[in-house]
C-alpha positions as CSV (number, residue, x, y, z in Angstrom):
1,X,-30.7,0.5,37.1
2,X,-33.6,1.4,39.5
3,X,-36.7,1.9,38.6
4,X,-36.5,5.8,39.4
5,X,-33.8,6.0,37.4
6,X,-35.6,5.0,34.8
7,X,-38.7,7.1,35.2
8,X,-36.2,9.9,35.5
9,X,-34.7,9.2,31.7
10,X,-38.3,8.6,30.7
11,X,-39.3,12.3,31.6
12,X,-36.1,13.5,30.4
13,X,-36.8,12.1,26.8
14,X,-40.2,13.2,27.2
15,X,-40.1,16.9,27.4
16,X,-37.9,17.5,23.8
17,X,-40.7,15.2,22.5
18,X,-43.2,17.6,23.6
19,X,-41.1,20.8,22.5
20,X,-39.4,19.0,19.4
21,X,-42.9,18.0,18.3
22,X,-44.4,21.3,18.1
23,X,-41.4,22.7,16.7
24,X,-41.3,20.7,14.0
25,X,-45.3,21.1,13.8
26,X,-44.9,24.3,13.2
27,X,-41.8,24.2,10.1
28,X,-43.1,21.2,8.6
29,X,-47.3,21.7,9.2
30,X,-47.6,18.3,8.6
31,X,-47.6,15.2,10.9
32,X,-45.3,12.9,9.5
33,X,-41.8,14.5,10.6
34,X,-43.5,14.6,13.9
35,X,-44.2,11.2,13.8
36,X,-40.5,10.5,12.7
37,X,-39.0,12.5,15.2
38,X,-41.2,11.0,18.4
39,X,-40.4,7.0,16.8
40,X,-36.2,8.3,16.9
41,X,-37.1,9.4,20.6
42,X,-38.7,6.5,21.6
43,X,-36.5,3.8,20.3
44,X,-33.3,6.1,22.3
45,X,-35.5,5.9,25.4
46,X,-35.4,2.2,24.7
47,X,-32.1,2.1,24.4
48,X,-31.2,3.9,27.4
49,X,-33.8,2.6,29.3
50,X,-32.4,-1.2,28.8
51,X,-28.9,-1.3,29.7
């Protein structure tokens, strides 16, 4: 996988993290399903991001 590629699925997981976060901000007011949510993102950006 190139190195593009991978920047691409980088900034693909990126932007729901962004959006996600807020949205859940704003049910939740409280950090920690924010936190959740971004950790679940960022271990399937690992994922993807290693085959």
């Amino acid at each position: 996988m190139t190195i593009s590629r991978r920047l691409g699925i980088l900034i693909v997981c990126g932007v729901p993290a962004i959006i996600g976060g807020g949205i859940l901000y704003g049910f939740f007011h409280n950090y920690t399903p924010v936190v959740i949510y971004e950790i679940v993102l960022v271990l399937c950006a690992a994922g993807l991001i290693s085959k």
